[in-house]
N, C-alpha and C positions, 0 to 999 in steps of 0.2 A: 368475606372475600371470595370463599369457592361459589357460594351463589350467585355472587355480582357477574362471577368470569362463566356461570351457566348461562347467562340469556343468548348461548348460543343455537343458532338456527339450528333444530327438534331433528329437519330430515337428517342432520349430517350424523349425530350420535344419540342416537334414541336410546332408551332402555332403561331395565330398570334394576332393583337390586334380583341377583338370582335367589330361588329360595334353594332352601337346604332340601335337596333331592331323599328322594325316600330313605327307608331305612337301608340298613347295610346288606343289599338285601345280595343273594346269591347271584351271580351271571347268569344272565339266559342263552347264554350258549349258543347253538344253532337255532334258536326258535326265527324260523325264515316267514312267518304267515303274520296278519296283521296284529299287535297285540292284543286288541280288546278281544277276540275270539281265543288268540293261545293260551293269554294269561287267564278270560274271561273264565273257561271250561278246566284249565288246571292241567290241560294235556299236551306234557311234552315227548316227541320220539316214542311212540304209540304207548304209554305207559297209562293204567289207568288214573281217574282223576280221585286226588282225597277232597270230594266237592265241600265238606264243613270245616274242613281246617286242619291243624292237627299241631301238635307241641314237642317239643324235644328237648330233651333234657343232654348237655355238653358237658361231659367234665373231665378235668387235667388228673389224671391220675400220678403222674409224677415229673417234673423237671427238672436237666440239668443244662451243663452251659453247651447250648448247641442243638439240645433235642429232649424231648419231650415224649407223652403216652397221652392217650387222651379215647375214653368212649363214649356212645352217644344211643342213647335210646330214642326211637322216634313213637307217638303213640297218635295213630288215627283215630282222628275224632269225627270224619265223616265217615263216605259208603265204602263198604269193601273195599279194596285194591287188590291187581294182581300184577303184579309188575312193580318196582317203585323206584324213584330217583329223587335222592335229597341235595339241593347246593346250597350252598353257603358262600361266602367271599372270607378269602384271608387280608383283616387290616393290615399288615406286616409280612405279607411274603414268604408266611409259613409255605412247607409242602408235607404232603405225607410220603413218607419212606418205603411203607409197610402196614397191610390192612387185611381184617381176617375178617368173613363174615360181609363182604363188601368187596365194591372194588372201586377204586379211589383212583381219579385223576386228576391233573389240576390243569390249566389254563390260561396263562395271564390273571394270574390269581386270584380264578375261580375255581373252588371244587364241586366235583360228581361224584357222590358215592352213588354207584348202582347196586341192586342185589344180585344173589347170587346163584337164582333159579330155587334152591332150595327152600328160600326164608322171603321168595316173590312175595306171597300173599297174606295180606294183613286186613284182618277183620274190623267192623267198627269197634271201638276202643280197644284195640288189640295193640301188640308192641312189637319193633323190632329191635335189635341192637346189632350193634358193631364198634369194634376199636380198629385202631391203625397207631403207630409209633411215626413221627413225623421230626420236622427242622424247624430253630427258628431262628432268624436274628434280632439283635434290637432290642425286641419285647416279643409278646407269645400272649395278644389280650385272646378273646374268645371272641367266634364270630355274634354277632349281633342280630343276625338272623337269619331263616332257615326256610325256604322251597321246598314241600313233598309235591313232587308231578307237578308242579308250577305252581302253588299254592302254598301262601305265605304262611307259616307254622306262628302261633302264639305260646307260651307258657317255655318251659324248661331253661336251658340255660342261655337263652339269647333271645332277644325280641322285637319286633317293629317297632318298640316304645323307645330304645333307645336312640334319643334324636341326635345328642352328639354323635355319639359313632355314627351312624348315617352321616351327618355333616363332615364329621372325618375321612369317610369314604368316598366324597365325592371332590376330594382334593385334587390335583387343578379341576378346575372350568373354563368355560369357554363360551362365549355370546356369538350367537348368528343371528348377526344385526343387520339391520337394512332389508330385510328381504320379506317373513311373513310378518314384520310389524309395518309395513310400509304403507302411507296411507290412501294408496294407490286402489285402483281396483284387481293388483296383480300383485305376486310378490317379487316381481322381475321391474316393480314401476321406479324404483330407487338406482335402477343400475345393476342390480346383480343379477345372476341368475338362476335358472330354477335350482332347486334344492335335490341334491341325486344323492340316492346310498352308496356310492364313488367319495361324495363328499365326508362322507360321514364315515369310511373307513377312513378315511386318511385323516378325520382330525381324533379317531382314538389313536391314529397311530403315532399320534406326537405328543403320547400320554395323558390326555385328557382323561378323566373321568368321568364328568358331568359334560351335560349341555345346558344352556340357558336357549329357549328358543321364543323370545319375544314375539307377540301375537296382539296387533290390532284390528279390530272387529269392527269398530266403526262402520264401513263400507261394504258389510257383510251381515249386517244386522235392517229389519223389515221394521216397519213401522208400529205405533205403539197400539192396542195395548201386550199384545205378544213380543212385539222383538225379536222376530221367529229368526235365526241364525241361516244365513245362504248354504243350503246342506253342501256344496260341491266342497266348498271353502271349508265348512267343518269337515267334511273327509278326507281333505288337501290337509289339512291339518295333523288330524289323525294319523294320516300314514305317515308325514315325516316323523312325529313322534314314536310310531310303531316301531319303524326304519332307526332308529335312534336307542330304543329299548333291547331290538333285536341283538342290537352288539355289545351290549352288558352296560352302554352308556343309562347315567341315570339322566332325568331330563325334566325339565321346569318349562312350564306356562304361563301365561298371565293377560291380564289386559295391560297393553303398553301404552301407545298415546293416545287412545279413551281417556289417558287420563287429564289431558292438556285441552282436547279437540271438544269435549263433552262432561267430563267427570267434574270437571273443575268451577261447572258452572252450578255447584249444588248447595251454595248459598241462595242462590235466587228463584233455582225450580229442586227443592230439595225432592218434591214428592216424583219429579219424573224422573229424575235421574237417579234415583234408588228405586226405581222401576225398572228402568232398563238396564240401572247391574242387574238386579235379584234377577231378572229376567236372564239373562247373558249366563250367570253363573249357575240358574239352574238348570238350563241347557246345555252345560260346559259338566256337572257336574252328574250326571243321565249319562253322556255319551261318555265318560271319561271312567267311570266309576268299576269297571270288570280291570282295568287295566293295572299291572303290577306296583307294587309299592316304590320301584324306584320312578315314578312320575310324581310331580308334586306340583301342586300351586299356587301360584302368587298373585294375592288379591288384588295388587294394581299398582303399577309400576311410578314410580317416581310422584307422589301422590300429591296434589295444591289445586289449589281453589281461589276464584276470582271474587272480588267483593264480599268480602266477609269483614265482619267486625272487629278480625286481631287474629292473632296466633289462636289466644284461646279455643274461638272458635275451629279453627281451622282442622285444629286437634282434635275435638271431638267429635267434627263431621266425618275424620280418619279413621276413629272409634268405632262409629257410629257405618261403616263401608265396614271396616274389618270384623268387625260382629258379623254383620248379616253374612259376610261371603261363610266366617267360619260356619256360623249353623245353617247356612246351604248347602255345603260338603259335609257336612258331618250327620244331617239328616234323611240324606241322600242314600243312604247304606252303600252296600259292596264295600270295593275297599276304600272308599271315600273314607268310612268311619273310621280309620285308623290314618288315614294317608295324611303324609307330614305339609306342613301348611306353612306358608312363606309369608310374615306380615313385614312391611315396611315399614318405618319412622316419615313423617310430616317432610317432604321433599327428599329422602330417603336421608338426611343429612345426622353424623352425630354430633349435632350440637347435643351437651348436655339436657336441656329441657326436654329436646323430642325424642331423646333416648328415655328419660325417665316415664313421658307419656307412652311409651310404647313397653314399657315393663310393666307399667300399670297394669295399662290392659290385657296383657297377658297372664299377669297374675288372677288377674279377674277372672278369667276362663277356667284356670283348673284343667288345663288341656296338655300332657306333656308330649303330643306333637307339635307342637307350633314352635317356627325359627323366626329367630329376628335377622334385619335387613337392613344393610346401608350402602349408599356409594362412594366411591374414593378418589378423588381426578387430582389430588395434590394439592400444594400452597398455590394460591391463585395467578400471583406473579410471573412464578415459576411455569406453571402447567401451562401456560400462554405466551411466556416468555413476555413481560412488561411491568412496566415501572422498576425495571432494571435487576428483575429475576433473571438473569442468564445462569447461575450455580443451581447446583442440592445442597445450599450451603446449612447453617445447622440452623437458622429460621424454617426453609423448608422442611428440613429435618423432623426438627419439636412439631411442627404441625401433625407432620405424620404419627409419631409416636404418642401426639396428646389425643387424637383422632382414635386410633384403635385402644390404648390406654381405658380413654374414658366407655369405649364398647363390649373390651373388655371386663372392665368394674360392672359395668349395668348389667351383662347379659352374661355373658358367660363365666364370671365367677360362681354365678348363682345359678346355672346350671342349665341355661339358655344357649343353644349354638345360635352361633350369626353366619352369614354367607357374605362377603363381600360380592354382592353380584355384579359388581362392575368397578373394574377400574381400568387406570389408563391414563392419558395427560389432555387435555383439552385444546391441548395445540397441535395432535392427532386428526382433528377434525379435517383440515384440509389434506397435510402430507407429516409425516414422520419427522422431516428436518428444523422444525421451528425451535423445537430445545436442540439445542449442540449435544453429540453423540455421547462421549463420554460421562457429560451430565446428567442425561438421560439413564445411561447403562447404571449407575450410581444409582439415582432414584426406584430403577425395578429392582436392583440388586438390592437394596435396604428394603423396600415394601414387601417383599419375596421371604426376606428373613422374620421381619415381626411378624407379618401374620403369621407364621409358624408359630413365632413364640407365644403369640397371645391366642392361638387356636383357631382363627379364621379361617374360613374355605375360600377363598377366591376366584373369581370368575374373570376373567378378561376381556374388553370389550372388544369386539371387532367387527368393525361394517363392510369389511372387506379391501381395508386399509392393511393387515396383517396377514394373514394367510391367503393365500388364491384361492378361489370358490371355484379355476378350473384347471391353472397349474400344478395348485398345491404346493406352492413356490411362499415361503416367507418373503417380505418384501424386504425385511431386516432382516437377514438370520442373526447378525448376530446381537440382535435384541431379543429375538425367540432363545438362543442359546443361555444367553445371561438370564431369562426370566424361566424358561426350563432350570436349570442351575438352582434357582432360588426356590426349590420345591423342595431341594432336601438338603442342600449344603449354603454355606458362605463364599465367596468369591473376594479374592484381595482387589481391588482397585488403587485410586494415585487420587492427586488432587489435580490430575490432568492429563490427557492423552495428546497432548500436542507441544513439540518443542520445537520449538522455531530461532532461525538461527538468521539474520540478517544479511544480507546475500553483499550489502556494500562497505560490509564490517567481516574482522577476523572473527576465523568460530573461537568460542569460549567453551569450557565445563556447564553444565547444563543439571542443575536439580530438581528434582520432584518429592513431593512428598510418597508415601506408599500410605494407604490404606488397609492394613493386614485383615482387619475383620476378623480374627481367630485363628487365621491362617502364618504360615509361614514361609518365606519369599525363596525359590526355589532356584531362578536363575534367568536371564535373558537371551532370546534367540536371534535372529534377522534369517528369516524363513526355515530354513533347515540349520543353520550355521550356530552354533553355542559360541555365545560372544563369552570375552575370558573377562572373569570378575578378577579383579587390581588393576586389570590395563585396559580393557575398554570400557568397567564401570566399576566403585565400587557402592556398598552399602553401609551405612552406619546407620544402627539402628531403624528408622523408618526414612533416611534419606536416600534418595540413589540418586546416584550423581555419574553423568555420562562423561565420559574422557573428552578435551578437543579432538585428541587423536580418531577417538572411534566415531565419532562427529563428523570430523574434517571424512572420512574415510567412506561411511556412511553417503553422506551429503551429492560424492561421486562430482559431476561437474556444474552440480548448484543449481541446475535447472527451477526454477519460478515451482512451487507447488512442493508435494508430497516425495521427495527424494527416496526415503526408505519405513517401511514399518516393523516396527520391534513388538516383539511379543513378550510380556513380564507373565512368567508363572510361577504359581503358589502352589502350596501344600494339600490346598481344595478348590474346587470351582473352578470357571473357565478362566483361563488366561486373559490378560489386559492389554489390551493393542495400545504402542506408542510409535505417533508418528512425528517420524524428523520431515520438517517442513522450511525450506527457505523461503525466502522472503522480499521485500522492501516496501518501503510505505505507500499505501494506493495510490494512485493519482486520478484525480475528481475532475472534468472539463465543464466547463459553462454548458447551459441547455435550455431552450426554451421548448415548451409545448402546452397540453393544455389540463385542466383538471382530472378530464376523463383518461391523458397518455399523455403521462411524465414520466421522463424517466433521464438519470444523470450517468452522463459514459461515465465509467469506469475502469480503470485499469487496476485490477486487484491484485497481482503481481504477488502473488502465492499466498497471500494474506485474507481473511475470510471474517464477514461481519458477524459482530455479536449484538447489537442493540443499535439507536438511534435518539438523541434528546430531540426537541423542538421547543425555543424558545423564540417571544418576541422582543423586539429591543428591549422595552421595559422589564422585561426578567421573568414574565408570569409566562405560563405553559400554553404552548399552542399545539392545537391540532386534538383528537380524540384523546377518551380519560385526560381531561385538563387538571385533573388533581396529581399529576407527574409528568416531568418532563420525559421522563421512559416511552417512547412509543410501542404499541403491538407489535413484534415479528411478524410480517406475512400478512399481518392486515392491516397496517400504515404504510410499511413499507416492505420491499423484498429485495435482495439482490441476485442476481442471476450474473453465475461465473462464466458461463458459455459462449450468454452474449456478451459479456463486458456493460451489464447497466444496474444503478440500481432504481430500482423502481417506486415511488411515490402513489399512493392507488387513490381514487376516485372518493373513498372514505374517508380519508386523511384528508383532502383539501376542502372536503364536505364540512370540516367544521376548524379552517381557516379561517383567520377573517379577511376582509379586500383589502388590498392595498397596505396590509401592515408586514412589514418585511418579519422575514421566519429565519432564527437563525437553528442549522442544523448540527449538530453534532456526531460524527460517525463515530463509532467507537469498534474496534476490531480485537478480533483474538490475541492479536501478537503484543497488543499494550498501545500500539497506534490509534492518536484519536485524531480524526481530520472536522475544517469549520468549513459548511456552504451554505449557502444565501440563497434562500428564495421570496420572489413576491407574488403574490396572487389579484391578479388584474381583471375583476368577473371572472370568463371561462380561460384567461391566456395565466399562463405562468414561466416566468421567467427564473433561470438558474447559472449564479453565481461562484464562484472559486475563494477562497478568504483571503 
């Protein structure tokens, strides 16, 4: 079902899964210059470089609750130094307190130990040390790995080998979508615009860790036998990535839709088109290869192929791509040879089978940088709003949990991290409103918690649907709130944020269910105002139940729509908006027009549409997806509050038939379902009242 509901148009939600960004590696601080030369040379804040590497050895000399001792030997294993600076990242939010022999700052939880003039200079294989007594909450693991003068340390107690922690460090992400994957000759061809280090302060500042920055090449790659890549466009490249690295963001690559445009034709020209990856990734892997361990890459986004003989094959022409890019980064040297590597599953999907093919393979390799990759866009229905998904009910639900479950089991019990490089709902593609709000909130709020549970990193799709690319404006905050929230805690929800009260009827008591999620129900407001529990609501167990009084009161003079909104808050997570809505049952008028603009007044009279059937007299399904009478939200139909119409679209009568009358079925939030008749006469259509 999630791939049937994919064969949506590529330009609106491109991408692919994000790989699991380098290792955990230390923040780069102020490094302001492009990184393939900062990180290239090792030299940060004039400090000399340890050009062969160097290892350090971390260790907890004692804990207790709250704080901690810990020292740390560093041993250069290249050329001299005179000067030195070690970072690290704290997984957990440690700090240090107190440091001798050093001097220790932190960051947005990065540390700097500098020296101390005295113990500047370390010879090759020479050693320094230093302790500090520090804090920690939570847990107190050890960093993973370690910077001398910008050059990634191997050996002692922490190392670029560890790929989870890496994958744990780059918890949230984030997709900048639409822009350098666009298959345009620009990255501004999609609608967005350019790409500024403005942008990229502001989305670490909404907690991001990682970046996913899709990258199609297509329109930037020479003819064959080279493939020679349009240099302008690889160093447009390069600096957002720089620009992205600069501010301790870790950040992923990839070939995005090469994989749809070209990739996928490699049943029929297998030899050219594994010419012109190998070609693409050896020059992706030359120009990329000085740059720090948190860049990493993902050999090709959302991966399928046309005219092939089965799965089977499909599978192992995926193998058969994922081999060669790995031993093209990893033959590459620099820090290619260690740099963590993002393979995807057969349409990035975890169906069990292509999860198992993708363990395989991996086992195969003997490589313990490489992550696995999927994507997540929901139970089909749902994520589209159709064949009568309007809920998160616990269908969609099981989807989700049997979805990360089974990704779980394959990859990461066994010691594989995964990235969810992308999710999101599919009914995002046009505009945010096609799932109803609270259902929606529901859905991040649970997808936000399991991946925690089951250790996924998570990346969010965005094509500039979500964040401004020059406001810096959520279009939803309070979807960014609820899916910030779900990064480290639980949030209580209801089985509804809308009570509606019938504006030509007495108000009544009003219940909801509460969804506590671990939490505990705190109390309810109406803006600043603490509403009084026994008299304007009480609680039993997980019912709340709203007084007529606080209702009638509320409600104020009944005006048509959103009267008041109530805020329920819990013991964790953001609060739960409830709104008191009056009402009365829509009223539908006759309307004629034509295929291309139809559209039926409406008087929706505070009341707001959740789905549409379409049947023909004889009972069978009319209009798109004919295997239910459920129509698409926003792509059969739409309603629009403003103007008073709802609107019927040019797709929807595209696969009416002539002259067979269509009987419609409105169905609405408040429980009202209305019947209207329409007929399709060639291009005229005519509309009925029941």
């Amino acid at each position: 079902m999630i791939e049937q509901g994919r064969t949506r148009r590529f330009w609106r939600r491109v991408g692919v899964l994000v790989a699991a960004v380098a290792t955990l590696a230390a923040g780069l601080g102020p490094l302001a210059t492009d990184d393939a030369a900062a990180l290239g040379s090792g030299a940060t804040n004039g400090a000399a470089a340890a050009d062969s590497g160097c290892s350090v050895a971390y260790t907890v000399g004692g804990e207790w609750p709250g704080g901690f001792t810990a020292s740390v030997t560093v041993t250069n294993l290249g050329a001299p130094v005179d000067g030195w600076q070690l970072k690290w990242a704290w997984a957990s939010g440690q700090q240090s307190t107190q440091a001798w022999n050093a001097t220790i700052t932190t960051t947005d939880g990065r540390a700097t130990a500098k020296d101390v003039g005295y113990n500047s200079k370390v010879a090759t294989n020479g050693t320094v040390s230093f302790g500090f007594n520090g804090t920690w909450t939570g847990s107190n693991p050890k960093p993973s790995e370690f910077e001398l003068n910008g050059v990634v340390c191997g050996g002692g107690g922490g190392t670029g080998s560890d790929a989870m922690a890496a994958v744990a460090a780059m918890q949230p992400g984030w997709n900048l979508g639409n822009t350098l994957d666009s298959t345009g000759s620009d990255e501004t061809s999609w609608g967005n615009p350019r790409i500024t280090e403005t942008l990229l302060d502001n989305v670490k500042a909404q907690g991001f860790k990682s970046i996913r920055i899709p990258v199609t090449w297509s329109a930037h790659v020479g003819p064959a036998p080279n493939h020679t890549i349009e240099a302008a466009y690889l160093n447009r490249v390069k600096e957002v990535v720089g620009w992205a690295m600069a501010r301790g963001l870790y950040v992923m690559i990839n070939l995005h839709h090469d994989s749809w445009q070209w990739i996928r034709d490699m049943p029929a020209d297998r030899t050219g088109v594994l010419s012109r990856y190998n070609a693409i990734w050896t020059q992706l892997a030359e120009a990329f290869k000085s740059f720090g361990p948190k860049l990493t890459f993902e050999s090709v986004n959302e991966p399928q192929f046309t005219g092939s003989s089965g799965q089977a094959q499909d599978v192992q022409l995926l193998h058969e791509l994922n081999t060669s890019f790995r031993d093209i980064v990893r033959q590459s040297g620099g820090n290619n040879a260690t740099r963590l590597l993002v393979l995807p599953t057969l349409h990035t999907s975890s169906d069990q089978a292509l999860l198992d093919a993708l363990a395989t393979s991996i086992a195969g390799y003997n490589d313990k940088n490489l992550i696995a990759t999927v994507h997540f866009y929901g139970y089909w229905p749902f994520s589209v709003n159709v064949a009568g998904g309007t809920h998160f009910d616990a269908v969609a639900q099981k989807d989700l949990t049997d979805s990360f479950d089974r990704v779980y089991n394959t990859f990461v019990a066994r010691g594989i991290p995964v990235i969810l490089g992308e999710y999101g709902l599919l009914g995002f593609d046009r505009h945010t409103g096609t799932i109803q709000q609270g259902e929606k909130l529901k859905f991040f709020e649970f997808l936000g918690h399991y991946a925690r549970a089951k250790k996924i990193t998570t990346m969010l799709w965005d094509n500039g649907q979500h964040l401004g690319r020059t406001s810096f404006q959520w279009s939803d905050p309070e979807l960014f709130a609820q899916i910030k929230s779900s990064w480290t805690t639980r949030s209580g929800t209801a089985s509804t944020d809308q009570v509606f009260n019938a504006r030509s009827s007495a108000i009544t008591a009003k219940t909801i269910t509460l969804n506590l999620n671990g939490t505990s129900f705190v109390g309810l407001r109406h803006g600043t105002t603490e509403l009084v529990r026994g008299t304007d609501y009480t609680v039993q167990g997980d019912q709340l139940t709203l007084t007529a009084s606080a209702l009638t009161r509320l409600s104020g003079a009944r005006d048509y729509g959103t009267n008041a909104v109530l805020s329920a808050r819990f013991s964790a997570g953001v609060p739960w908006r409830i709104n008191i809505i009056t009402y009365d049952a829509p009223v539908l008028s006759n309307a004629t027009g034509t295929t291309s603009s139809f559209a039926i007044p409406t008087a929706f009279r505070g009341d707001l549409l959740a789905t549409m059937e379409a049947k023909y007299d004889d009972g069978t399904n009319a209009g798109p997806h004919n295997w239910t009478s459920y129509k698409e939200f926003d792509r059969a139909f739409a309603p629009n509050y403003v103007s008073g119409v709802t609107t019927l679209t040019p797709e929807f009568f595209a696969e009416v038939r002539d002259g067979g009358r269509v009987t419609l079925t409105f169905h609405y939030w408040s429980g009202t379902k209305l019947t209207y008749y329409i007929t399709k006469s060639g291009t005229t259509v005519t509309g009925t009242t029941a």
